[in-house]
N, C-alpha and C positions, 0 to 999 in steps of 0.2 A: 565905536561900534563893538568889538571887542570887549569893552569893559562892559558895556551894556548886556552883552550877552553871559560874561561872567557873572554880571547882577541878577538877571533872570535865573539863573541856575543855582546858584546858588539860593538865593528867596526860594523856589521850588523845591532845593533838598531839604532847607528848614524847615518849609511847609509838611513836606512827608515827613518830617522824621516827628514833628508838633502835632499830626494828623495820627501816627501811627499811635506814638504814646497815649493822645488819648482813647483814641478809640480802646487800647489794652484797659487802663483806665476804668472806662465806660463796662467793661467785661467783668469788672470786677461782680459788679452788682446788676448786671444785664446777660439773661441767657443767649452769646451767642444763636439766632434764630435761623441763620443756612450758611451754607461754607462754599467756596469758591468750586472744590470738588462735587457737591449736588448738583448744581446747574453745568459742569462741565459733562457728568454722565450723561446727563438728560439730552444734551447736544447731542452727543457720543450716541447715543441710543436714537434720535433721529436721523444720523444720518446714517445708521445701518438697518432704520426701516424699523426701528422696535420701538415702545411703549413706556418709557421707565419715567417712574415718577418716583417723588418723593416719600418715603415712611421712614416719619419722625415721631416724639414722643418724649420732650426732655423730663429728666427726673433729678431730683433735686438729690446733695448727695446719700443723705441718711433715710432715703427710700428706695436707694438700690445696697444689694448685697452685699456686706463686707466681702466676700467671697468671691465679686467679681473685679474688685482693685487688689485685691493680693492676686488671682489668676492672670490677671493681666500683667501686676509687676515681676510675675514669676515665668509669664511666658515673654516679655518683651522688654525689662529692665530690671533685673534683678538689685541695681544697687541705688534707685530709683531714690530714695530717701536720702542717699549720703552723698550721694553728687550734686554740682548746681546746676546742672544743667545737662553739663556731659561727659559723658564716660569717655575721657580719656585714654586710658592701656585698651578699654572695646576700639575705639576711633584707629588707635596703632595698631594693633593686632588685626583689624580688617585690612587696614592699609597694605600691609605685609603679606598678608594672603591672596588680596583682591592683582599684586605687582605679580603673581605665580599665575594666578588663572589666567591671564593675557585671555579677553575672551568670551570666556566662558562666565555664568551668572556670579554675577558679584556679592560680596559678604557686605550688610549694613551693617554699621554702629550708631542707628539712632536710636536713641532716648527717649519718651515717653513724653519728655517735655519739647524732645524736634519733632516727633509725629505730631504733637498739637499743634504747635507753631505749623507747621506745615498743613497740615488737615484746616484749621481756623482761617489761617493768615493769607495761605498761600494757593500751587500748583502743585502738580505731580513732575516730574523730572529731577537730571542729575546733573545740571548746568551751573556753572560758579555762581551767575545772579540769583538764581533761586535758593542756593544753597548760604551765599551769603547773607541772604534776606531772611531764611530761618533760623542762622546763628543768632542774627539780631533781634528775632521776634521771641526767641529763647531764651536769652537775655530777660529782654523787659519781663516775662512772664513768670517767670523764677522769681524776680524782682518785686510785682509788682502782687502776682497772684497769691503763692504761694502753694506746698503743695497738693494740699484738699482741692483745692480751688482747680490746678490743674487736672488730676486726676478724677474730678466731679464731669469738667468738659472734654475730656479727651472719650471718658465713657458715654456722651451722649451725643458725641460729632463725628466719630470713625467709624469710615463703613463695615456693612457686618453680611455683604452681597447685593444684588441688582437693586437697588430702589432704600435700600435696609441703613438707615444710618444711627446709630447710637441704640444701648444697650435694652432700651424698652423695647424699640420696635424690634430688634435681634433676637430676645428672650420670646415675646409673644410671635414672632415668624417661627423660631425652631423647635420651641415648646411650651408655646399656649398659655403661658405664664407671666405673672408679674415679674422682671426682674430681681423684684424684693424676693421673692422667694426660691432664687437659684439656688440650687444645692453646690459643692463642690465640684461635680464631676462636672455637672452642667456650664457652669463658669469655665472649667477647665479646658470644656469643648468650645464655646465662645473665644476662649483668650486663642486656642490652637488654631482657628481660623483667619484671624487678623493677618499676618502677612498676605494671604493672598483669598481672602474673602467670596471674590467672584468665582472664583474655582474649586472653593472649598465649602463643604457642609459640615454644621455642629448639628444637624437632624441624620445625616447618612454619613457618618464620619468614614472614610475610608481606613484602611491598617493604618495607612500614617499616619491620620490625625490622631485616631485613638490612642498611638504609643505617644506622640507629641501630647494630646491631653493627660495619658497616665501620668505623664512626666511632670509635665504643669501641677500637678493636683499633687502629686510628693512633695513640691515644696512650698505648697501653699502657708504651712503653718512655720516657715520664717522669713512668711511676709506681712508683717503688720500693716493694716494701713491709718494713714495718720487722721490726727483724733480735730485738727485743727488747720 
């Protein structure tokens, strides 16, 4: 009985871990089409009585603005090209910070390739299975994707406020505009919303975000982004 039931479990984790590689695989050359997080809002907004739908709009990469993959690498991963995945001394230095706050809101050290994984793959939370399932889905992605490839769908999968997911539908919600044609500052108000999107406007930026976009937008220009 025993053994049988180590037999089923085992078959099952092969199966996911054979299930998951492909599917990453399958992404290479297939636009992710919705994320686990779209249909969790859309719960999340009926059962508090509200309306929230989907606005999507994928854009392929050399039809959004260079401007908005350096804005993003400059507001949420600065070493974004020379890591494989993760930023290490960010990872120890939150850690060490996060052990002081007892508490109080925590410092993240993810990555641009753990928000994808995460955004793509997975859930919202901070629980060792979720967390170890986006190391793993990190991995392969790095792996398999490369970094165009990630930074193509991390800008077309992460939310950008109620209903708002990826950079087309974000640019034409807060100014009317193709993505293709973000300017600097524009991108810089986009990337300064991403942590907390639902709360935040690149149309009504508050002092904050405006000094958090200045900031982004100084160092934009040493942030390449990659050509392949």
């Amino acid at each position: 009985m025993i053994k049988t039931i180590f037999k089923w479990v085992f078959r099952i984790i092969i199966g996911i871990i054979i299930g998951s590689v492909l599917l990453v695989a399958l992404y290479i050359v297939v636009d992710p089409p919705y994320t686990p997080l779209m249909f969790i809002r859309m719960i999340e907004g009926r059962i508090a009585g509200k309306s929230v739908g989907i606005s999507k709009e994928w854009r392929d990469y050399d039809q959004i603005s260079p401007n908005v993959f350096r804005a993003l690498m400059a507001g949420e991963d600065a070493k974004f090209m020379s890591h494989s995945g993760f930023d290490w001394k960010a990872i120890d230095r939150a850690k060490k910070i996060n052990e002081q706050r007892k508490g109080r809101r925590l410092m993240g050290a993810s990555t641009i390739s753990m928000q994808t994984s995460k955004n793509v793959f997975l859930w919202q939370g901070r629980n060792y299975i979720r967390k170890g399932l986006e190391a793993y889905f990190t991995v392969l992605i790095e792996t398999l994707w490369g970094k165009k490839r990630i930074l193509e769908i991390y800008a077309n999968s992460i939310e950008w406020g109620d209903g708002i997911y990826g950079v087309e539908a974000a640019s034409q919600a807060y100014f009317g505009k193709s993505s293709a044609k973000l300017s600097n500052r524009e991108a810089a108000l986009l990337a300064a919303i991403v942590p907390n999107p639902r709360k935040w406007s690149a149309a009504k930026p508050s002092s904050y975000i405006q000094k958090r976009a200045a900031m982004i937008q100084a160092r934009l220009g040493g942030m390449p982004a990659p050509k392949q």
